[in-house]
C-alpha positions in Angstrom: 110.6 20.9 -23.4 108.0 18.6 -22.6 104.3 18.2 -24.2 103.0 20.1 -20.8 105.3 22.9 -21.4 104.9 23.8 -24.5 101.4 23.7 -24.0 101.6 26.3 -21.2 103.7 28.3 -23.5 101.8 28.2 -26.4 98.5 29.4 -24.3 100.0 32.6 -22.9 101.6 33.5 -26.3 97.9 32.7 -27.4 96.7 35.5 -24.4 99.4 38.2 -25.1 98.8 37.8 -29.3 94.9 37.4 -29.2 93.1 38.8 -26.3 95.4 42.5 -26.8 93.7 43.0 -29.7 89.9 42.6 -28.5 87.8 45.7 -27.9 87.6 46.1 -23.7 84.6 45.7 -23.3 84.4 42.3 -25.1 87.5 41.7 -22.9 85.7 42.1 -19.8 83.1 40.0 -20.6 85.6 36.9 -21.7 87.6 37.4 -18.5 84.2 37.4 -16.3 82.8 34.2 -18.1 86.7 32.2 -17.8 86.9 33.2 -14.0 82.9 32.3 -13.1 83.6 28.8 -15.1 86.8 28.5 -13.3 84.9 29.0 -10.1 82.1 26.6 -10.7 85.0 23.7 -11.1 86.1 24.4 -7.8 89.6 23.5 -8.1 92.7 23.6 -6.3 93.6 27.0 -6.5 89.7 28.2 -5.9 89.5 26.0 -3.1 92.9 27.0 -1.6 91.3 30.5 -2.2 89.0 30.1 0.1 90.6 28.9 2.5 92.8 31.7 2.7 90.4 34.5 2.8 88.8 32.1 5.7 91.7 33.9 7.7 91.2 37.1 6.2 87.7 37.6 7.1 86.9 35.4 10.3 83.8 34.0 10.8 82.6 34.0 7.3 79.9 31.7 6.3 80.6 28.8 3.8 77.9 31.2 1.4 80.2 34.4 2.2 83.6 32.7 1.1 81.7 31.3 -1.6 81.2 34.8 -2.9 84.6 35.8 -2.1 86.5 33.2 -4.2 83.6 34.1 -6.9 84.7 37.7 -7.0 88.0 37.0 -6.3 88.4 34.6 -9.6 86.8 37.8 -11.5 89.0 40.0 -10.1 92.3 37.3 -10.9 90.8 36.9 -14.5 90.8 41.1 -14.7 94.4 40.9 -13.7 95.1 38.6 -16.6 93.2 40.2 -19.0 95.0 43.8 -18.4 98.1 42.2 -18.6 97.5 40.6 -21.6 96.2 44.0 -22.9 98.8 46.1 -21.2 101.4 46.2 -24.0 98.9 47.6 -26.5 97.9 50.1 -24.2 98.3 54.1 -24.9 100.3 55.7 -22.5 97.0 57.9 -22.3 95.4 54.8 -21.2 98.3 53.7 -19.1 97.6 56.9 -17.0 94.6 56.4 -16.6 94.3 53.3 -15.5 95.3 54.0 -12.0 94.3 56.5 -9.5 96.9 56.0 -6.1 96.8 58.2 -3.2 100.3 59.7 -1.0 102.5 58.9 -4.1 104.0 62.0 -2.2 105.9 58.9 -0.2 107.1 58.0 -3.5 108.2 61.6 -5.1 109.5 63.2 -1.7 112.0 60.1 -1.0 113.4 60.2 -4.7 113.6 64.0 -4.7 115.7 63.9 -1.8 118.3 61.8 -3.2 117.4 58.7 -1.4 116.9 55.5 -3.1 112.9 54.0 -2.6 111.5 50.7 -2.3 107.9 49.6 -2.9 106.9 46.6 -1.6 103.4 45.2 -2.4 101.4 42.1 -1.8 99.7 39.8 -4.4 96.8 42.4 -4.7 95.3 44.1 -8.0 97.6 44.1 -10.8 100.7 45.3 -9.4 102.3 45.1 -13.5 99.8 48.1 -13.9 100.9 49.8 -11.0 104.6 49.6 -12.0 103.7 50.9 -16.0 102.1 53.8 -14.4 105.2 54.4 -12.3 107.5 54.9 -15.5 104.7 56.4 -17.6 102.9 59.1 -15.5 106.0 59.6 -13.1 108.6 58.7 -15.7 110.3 57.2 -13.4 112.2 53.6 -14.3 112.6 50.9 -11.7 114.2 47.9 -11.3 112.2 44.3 -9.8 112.8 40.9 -9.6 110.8 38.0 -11.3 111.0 34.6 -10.3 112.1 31.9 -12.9 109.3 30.0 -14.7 109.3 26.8 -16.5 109.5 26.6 -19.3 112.1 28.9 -19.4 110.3 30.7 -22.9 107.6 31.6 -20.4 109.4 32.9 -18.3 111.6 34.6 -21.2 108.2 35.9 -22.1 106.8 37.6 -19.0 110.8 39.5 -18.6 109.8 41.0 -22.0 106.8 41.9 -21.6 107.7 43.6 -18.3 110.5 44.9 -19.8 108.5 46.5 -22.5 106.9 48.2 -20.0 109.7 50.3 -19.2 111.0 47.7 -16.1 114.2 46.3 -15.2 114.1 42.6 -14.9 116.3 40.7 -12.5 116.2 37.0 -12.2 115.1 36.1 -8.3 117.7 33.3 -8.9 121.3 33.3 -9.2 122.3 35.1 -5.9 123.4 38.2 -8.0 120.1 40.2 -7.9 120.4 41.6 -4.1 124.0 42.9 -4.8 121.9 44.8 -7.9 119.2 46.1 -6.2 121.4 47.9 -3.6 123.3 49.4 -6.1 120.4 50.9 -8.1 119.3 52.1 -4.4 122.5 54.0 -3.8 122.3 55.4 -6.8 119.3 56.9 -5.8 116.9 54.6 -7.9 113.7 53.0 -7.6 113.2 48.9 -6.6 109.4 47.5 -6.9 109.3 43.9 -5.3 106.2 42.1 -4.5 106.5 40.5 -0.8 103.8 38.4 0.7 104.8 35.0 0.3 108.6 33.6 0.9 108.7 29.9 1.7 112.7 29.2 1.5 114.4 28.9 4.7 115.6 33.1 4.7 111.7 33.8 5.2 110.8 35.9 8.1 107.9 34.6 10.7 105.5 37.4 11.0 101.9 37.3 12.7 99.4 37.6 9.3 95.5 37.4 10.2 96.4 35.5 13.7 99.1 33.5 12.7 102.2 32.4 11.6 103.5 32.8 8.3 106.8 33.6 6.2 107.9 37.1 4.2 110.4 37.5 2.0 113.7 39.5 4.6 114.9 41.0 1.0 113.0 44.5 1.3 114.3 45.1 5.1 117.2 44.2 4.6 118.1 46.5 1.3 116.5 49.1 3.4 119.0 48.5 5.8 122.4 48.3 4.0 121.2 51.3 1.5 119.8 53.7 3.5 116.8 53.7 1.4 113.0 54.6 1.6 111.1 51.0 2.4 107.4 52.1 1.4 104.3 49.7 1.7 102.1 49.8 -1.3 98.4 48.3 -1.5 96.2 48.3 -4.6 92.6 47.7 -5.2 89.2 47.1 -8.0 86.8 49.0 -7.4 83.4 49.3 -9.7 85.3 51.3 -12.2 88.2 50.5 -15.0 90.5 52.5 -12.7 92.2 50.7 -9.9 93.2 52.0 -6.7 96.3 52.3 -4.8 97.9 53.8 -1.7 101.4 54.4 -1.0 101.8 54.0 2.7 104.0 56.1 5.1 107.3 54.7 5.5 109.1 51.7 7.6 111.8 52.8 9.9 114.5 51.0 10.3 114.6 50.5 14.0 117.5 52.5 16.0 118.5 49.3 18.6 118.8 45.6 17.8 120.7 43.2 15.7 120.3 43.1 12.0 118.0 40.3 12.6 116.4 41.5 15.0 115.7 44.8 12.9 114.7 42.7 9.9 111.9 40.6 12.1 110.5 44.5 13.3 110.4 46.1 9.9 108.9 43.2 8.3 106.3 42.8 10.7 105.3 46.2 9.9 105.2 45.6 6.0 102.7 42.7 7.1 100.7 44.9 9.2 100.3 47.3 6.1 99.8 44.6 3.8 97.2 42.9 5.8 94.9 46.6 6.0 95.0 46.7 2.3 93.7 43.0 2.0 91.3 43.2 4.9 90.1 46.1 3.2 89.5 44.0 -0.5 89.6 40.7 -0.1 88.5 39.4 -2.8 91.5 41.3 -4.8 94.0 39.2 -2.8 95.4 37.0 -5.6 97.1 34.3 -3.3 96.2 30.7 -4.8 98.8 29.2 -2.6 99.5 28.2 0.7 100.8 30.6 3.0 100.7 30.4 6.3 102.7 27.5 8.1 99.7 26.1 10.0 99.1 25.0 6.2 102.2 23.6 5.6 104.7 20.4 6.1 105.5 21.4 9.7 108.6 19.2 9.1 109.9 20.9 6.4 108.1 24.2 6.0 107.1 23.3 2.3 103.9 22.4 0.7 
């Protein structure tokens, strides 16, 4: 492991050991000063930032996205800071924490035998979302996460998902689809986060005006399960309780070639995602490039 990596290690380890056991309020406070000095640096990621929500909210003065990427570094640093806190949380706490709306999506599809998959975009804290799910709802569910370096980062974020009552599957491998649509046909639940896909199996969709790829994953399990494919947004607000909406479901269209069926439904997943973020910008955590205008038109990579 190199100097780098253990350094990266050894400051989330720092996070999940320390900042747990600080009183939230004091929390708040620390992750409010880290994202406004963040912010002040203007670098790469704050920058990128604002570029994106330049597509997000057209015609936005230099001043406005200024006070987007500000809030949206504050609302970032609150995602950290609950999910550094989140294993320490009460399950009292744990319910509380969120407030959704039409979880009836959610309930109905699972009641009626059918397996259900929530697809969300980089918005909130979607780790809160999913330890409400098996707290509140007791209800477990089964994700993907997507292989960090070092690998004892990324050994630490399975476990502390895991600890949250998840299922963990590694994104790579080429064994986690096969996975997923069996916990589908058994009638289970599948939580996968689905804004940004930049391999080559990426579906073009129309995001804010233009071009950019989603992950086909969610579509496509729809399709071959028979499963409930149900858009989920998630927002701040002024309060310690964050938002969410389940939204109705995607239908798999009746006509058309797999692929063909895959481009339609993940348009729609777009669509939905793109009302949430219009909606709350600033709690739209993408620090990367997304759209293809943005990237190597050669090789459709950064």
């Amino acid at each position: 492991m190199s100097a780098q990596d253990r350094l990266t290690d050894a400051l989330y380890g720092l996070g999940w050991s320390t900042v747990k056991k600080l009183p939230e309020p004091v929390a708040v406070r620390l992750g409010h000063t880290i994202a406004d000095l963040a912010w002040k640096q203007r670098g790469k990621g704050v920058r990128r930032m604002e570029s994106n929500y330049a597509r997000v909210v057209p015609g936005a003065s230099p001043e406005r996205l200024a006070e987007l990427s500000r809030a949206g570094m504050r609302s970032y640093l609150r995602y950290w800071m609950e999910s550094f806190r989140l294993p320490a949380w009460s399950e009292e706490r744990v319910k509380a924490g969120f407030d959704p709306k039409d979880v009836h999506f959610l309930t109905e599809g699972l009641a009626a035998g059918k397996g259900v998959i929530l697809a969300l975009p980089h918005l909130a804290n979607w780790d809160l979302a999913g330890a409400w799910v098996t707290t509140q709802l007791g209800i477990p569910f089964t994700t993907v996460a997507e292989r960090l370096k070092p690998e004892t980062l990324y050994d630490r974020f399975v476990a502390y998902r895991e600890g949250l009552g998840m299922e963990v599957l590694p994104h790579s491998g080429g064994t986690a689809f096969g996975t997923l649509a069996r916990r589908l046909r058994d009638g289970g639940l599948v939580c996968l986060v689905a804004d940004r896909d930049l391999s080559a199996s990426g579906v073009e969709v129309d995001f804010f005006g233009d071009t950019a790829r989603m992950p086909a994953g969610p579509a496509l399990l729809a399709q071959q399960t028979g499963a409930l494919l149900l858009p989920v947004t998630l927002w701040y607000d002024d309060t310690p309780v964050m938002r969410g909406r389940v939204h109705p479901p995607v239908e798999v269209p009746e006509s058309g070639t797999r692929a063909e069926k895959t481009s339609v439904m993940t348009q729609a997943l777009a669509d939905a995602f793109a009302t949430g973020i219009a909606d709350h910008p600033e709690d739209w955590h993408m620090l990367q490039r997304l759209w293809l205008a943005d990237l190597d038109p050669e090789k459709g990579r950064p």
